[in-house]
DSSP file (Angstrom, degrees, kcal/mol; ACC not computed):
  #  RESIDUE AA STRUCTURE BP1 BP2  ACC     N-H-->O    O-->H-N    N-H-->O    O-->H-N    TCO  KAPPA ALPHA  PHI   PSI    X-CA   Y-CA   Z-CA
    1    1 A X              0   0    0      0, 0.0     2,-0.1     0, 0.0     5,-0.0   0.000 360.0 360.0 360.0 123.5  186.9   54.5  115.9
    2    2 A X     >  -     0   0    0      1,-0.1     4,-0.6     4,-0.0     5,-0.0  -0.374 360.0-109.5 -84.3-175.2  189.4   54.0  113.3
    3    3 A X  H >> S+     0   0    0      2,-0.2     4,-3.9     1,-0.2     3,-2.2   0.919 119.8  51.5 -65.8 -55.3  191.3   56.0  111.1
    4    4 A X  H 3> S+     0   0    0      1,-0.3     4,-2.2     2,-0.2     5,-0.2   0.945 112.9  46.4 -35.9 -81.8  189.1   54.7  108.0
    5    5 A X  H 3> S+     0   0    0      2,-0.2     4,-1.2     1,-0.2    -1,-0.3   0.680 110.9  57.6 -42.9 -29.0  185.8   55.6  109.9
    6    6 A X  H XX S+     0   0    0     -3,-2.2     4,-2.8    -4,-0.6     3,-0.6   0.915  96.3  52.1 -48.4 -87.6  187.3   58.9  110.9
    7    7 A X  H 3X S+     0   0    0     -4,-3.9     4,-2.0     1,-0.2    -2,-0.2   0.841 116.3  48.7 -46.8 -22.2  188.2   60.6  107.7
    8    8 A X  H 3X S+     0   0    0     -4,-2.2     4,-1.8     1,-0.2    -1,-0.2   0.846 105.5  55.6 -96.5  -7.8  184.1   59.7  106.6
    9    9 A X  H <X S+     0   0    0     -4,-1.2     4,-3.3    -3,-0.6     5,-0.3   0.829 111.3  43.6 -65.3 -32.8  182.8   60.9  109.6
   10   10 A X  H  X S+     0   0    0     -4,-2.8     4,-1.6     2,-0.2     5,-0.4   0.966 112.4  53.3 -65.7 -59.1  184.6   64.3  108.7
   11   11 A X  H  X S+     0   0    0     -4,-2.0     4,-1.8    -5,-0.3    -2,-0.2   0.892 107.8  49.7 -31.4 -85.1  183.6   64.2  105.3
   12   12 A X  H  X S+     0   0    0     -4,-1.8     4,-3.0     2,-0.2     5,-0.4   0.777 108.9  45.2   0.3 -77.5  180.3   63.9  106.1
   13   13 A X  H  X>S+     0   0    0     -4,-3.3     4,-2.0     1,-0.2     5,-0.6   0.959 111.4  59.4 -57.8 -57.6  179.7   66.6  108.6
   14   14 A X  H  X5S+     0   0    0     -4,-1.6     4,-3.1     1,-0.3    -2,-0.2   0.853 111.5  44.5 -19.5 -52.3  181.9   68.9  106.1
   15   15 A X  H  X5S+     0   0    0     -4,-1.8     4,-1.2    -5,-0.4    -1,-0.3   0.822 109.7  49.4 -87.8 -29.4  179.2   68.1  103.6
   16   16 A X  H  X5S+     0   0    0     -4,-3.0     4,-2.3    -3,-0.2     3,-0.3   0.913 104.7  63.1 -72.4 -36.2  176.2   68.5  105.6
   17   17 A X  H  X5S+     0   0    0     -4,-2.0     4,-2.1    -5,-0.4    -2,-0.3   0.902 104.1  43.0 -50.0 -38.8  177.5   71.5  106.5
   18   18 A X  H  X<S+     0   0    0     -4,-3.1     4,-4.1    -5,-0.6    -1,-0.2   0.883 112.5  55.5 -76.6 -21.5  177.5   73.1  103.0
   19   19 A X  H  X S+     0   0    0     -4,-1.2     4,-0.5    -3,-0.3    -2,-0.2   0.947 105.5  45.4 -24.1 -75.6  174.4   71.8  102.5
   20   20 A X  H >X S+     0   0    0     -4,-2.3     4,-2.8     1,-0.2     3,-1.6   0.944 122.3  43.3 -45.5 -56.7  172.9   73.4  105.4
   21   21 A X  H 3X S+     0   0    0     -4,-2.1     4,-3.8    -5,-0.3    -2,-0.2   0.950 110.6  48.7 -44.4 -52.6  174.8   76.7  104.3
   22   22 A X  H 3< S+     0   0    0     -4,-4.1    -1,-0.3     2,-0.2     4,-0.2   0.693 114.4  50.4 -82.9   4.5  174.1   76.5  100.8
   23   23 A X  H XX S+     0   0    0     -3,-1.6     3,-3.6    -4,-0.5     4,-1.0   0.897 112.2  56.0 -90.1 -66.7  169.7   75.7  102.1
   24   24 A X  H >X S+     0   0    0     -4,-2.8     4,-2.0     1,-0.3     3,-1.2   0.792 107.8  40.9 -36.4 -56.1  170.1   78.8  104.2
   25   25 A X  H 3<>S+     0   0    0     -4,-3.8     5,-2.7    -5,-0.3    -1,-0.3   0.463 108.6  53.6-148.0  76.4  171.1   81.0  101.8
   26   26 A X  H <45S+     0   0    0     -3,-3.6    -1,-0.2    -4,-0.2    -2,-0.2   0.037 110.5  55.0-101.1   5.3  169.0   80.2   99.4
   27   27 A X  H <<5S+     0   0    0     -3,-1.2    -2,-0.2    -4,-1.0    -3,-0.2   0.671 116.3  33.7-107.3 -49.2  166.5   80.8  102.2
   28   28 A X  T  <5S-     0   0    0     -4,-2.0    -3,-0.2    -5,-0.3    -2,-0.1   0.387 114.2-112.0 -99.0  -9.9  167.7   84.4  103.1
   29   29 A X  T   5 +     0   0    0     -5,-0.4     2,-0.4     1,-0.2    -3,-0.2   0.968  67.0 155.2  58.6  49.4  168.6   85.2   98.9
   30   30 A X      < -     0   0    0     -5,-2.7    -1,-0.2    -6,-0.1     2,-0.1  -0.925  32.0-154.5 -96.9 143.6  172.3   85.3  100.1
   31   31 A X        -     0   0    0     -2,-0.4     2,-0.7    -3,-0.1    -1,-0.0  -0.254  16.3-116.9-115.5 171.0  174.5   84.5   97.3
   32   32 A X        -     0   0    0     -2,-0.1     2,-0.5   -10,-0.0     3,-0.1  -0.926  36.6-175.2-117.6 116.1  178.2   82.9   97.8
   33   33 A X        -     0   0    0     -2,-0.7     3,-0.1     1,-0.1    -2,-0.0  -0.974  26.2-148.4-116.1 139.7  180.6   85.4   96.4
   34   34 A X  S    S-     0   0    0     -2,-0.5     2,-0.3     1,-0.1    -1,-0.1   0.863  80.5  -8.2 -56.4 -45.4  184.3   84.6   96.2
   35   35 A X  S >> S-     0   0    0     -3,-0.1     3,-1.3     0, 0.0     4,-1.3  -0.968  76.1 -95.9-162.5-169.3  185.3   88.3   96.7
   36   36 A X  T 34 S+     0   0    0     -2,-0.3    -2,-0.0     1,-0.3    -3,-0.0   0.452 116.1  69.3 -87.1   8.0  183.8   91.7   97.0
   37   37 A X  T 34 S+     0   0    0      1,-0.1    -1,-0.3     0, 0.0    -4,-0.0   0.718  97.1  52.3-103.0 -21.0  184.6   92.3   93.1
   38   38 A X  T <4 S+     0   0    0     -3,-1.3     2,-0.9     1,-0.1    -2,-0.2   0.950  85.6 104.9 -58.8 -41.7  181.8   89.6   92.0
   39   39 A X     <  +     0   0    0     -4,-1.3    -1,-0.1     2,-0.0    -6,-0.0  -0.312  49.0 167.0 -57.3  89.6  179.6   91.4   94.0
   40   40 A X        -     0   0    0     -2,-0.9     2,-0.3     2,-0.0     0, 0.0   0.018  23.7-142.9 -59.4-176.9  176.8   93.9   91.5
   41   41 A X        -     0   0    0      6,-0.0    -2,-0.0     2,-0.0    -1,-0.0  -0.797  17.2-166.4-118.5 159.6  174.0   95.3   92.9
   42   42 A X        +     0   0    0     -2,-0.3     2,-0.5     4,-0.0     3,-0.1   0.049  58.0 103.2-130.1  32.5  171.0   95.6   91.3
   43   43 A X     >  -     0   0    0      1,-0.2     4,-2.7     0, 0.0     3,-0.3  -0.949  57.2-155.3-118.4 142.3  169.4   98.0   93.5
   44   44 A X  H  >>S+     0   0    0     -2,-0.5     4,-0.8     1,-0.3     5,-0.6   0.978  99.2  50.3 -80.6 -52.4  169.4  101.3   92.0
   45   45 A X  H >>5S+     0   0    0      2,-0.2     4,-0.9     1,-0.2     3,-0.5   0.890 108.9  59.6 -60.7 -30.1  169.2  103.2   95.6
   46   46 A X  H 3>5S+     0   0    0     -3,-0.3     4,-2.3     1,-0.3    -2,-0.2   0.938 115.4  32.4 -47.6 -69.9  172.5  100.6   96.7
   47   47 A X  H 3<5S+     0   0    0     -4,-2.7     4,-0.5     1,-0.2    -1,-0.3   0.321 114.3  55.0 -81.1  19.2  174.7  102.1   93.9
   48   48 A X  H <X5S+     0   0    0     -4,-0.8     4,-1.4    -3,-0.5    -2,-0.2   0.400 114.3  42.5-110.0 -48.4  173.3  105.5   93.9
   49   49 A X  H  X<S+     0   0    0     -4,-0.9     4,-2.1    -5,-0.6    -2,-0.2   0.921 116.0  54.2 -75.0 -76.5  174.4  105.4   98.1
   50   50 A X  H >X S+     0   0    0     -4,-2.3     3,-3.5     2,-0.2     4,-1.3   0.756 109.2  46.0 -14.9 -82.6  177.8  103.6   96.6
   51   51 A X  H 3> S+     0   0    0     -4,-0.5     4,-0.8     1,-0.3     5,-0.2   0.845 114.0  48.5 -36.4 -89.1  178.5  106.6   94.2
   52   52 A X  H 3X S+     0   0    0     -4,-1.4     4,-0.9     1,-0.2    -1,-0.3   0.476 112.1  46.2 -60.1  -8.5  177.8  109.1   96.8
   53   53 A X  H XX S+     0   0    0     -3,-3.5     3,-1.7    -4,-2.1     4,-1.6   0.902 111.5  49.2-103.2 -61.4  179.9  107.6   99.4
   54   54 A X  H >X S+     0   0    0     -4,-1.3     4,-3.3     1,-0.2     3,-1.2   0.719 110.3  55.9  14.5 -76.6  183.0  107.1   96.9
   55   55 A X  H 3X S+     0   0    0     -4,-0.8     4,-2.8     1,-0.3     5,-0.3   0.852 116.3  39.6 -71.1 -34.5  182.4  111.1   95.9
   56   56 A X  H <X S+     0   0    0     -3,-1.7     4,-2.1    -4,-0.9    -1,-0.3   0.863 109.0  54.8 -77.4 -23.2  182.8  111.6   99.8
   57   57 A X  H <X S+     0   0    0     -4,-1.6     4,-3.4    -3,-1.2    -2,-0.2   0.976 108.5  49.8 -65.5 -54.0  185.4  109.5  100.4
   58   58 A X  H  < S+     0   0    0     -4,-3.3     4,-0.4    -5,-0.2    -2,-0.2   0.879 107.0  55.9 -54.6 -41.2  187.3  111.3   97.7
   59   59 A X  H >X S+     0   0    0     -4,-2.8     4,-2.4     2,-0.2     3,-0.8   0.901 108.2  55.6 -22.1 -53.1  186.5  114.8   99.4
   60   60 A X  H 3X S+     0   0    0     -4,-2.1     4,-2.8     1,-0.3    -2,-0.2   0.964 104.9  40.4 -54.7 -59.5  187.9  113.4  102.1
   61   61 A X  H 3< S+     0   0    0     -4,-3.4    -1,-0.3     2,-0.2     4,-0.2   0.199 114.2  55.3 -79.8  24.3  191.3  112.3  101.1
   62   62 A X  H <> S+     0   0    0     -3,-0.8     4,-1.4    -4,-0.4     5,-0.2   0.616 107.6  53.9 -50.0 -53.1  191.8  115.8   98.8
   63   63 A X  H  X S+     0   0    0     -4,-2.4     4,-1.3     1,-0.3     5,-0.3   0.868 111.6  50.4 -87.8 -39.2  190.9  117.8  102.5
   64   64 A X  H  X S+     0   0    0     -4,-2.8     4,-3.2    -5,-0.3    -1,-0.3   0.953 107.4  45.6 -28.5 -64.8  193.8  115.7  103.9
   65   65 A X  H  4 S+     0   0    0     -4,-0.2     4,-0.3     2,-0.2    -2,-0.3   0.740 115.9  46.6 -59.4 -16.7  196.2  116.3  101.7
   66   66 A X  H >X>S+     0   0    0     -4,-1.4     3,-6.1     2,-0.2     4,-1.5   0.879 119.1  40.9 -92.6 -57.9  195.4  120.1  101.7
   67   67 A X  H 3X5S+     0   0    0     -4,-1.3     4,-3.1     1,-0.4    -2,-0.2   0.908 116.7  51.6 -68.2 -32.3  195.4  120.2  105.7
   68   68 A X  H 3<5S+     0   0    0     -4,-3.2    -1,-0.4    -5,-0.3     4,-0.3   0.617 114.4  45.5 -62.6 -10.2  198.7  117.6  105.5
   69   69 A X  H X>5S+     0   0    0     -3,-6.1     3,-2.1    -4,-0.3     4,-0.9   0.884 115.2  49.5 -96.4 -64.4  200.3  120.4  102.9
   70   70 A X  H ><5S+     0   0    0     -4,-1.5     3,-1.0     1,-0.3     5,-0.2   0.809 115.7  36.6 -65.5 -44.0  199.2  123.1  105.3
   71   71 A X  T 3<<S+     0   0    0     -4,-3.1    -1,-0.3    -5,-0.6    -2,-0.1   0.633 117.2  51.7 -98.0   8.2  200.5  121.7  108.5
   72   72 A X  T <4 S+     0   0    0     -3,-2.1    -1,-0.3    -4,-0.3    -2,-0.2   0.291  95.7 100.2-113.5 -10.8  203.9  120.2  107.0
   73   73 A X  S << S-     0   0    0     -3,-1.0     2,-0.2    -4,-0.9     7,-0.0  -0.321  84.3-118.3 -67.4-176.8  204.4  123.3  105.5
   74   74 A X        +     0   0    0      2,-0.0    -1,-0.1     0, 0.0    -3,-0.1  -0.666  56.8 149.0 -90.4  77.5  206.8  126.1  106.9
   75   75 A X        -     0   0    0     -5,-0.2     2,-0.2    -2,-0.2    -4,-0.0   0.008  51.2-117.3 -78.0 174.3  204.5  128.8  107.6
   76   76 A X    >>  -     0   0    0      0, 0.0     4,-1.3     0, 0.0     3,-0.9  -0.787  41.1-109.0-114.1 177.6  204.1  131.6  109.8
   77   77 A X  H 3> S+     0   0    0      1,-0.3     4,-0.6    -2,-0.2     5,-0.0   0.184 115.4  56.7 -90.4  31.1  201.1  131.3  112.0
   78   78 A X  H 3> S+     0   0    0      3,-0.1     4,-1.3     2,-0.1    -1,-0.3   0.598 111.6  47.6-125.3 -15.9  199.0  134.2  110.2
   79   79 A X  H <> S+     0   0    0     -3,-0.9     4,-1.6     2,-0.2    -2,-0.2   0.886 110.2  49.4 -95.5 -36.6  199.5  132.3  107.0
   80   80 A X  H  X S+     0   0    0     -4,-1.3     4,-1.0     2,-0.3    -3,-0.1   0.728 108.2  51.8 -25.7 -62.1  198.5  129.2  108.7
   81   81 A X  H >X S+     0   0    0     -4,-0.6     3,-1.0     2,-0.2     4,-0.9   0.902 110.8  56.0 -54.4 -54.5  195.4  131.0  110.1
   82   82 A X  H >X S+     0   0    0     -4,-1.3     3,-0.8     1,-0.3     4,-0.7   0.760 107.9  45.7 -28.2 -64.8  194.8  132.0  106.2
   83   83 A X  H 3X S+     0   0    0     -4,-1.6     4,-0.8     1,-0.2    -1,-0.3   0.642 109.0  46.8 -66.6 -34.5  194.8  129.0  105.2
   84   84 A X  H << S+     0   0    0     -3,-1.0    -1,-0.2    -4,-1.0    -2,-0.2   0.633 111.8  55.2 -85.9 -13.7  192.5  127.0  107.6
   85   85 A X  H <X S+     0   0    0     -4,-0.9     4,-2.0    -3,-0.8     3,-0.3   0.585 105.5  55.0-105.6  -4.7  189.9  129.9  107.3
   86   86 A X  H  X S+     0   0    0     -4,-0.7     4,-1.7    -5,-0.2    -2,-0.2   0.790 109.4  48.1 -59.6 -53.5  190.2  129.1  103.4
   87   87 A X  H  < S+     0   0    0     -4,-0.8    -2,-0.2     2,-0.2    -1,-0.1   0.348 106.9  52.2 -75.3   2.1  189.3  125.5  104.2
   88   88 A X  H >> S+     0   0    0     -3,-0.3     3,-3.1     3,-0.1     4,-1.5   0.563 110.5  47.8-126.2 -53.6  186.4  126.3  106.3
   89   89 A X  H >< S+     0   0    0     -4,-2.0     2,-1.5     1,-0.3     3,-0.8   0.859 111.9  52.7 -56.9 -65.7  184.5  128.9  103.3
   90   90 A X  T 3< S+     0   0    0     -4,-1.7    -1,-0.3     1,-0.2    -3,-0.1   0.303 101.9  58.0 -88.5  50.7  185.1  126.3  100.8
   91   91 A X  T <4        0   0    0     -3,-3.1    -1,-0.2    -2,-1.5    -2,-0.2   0.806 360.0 360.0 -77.0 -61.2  183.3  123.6  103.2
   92   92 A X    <<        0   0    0     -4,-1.5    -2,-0.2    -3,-0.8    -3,-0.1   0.285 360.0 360.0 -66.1 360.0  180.4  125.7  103.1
């Protein structure tokens, strides 16, 4: 095989391969997105589940920082105690 014959045999598969991709998933209603910012949804339970995990994710890192202030502090251990049993009523 020469070189010539080479480079269209590559081409070729390359191009049935998007092909195949772009029949597939148009086949499954999969979309091509460049990056995760293109991406909407337009199912109202999908951003409703989004939102709520955001609002936990942000819970989360607040109750970090507090338990990273608490244990970087200099405390004494009765203040310490104070503090974690502070962090456990407002969980609840």
């Amino acid at each position: 095989m020469n070189p010539f014959e080479m480079v269209i045999a590559i081409v070729a598969i390359i191009t049935v391969g998007a092909v195949v991709r772009t029949i597939i998933n148009a086949v499954f209603g999969l979309s091509h997105r460049k990056s995760a910012d293109d991406h909407e949804p337009h199912d109202g339970a999908v951003v409703a589940e989004n939102r709520q995990l955001r609002e936990d994710i942000r819970g989360l890192k607040e109750r970090i920082a507090v338990l990273e202030r608490v244990i970087t502090d200099t405390n004494t251990s009765s203040t310490l105690d104070r503090e974690i049993e502070k962090l456990r009523n407002t969980d609840r």
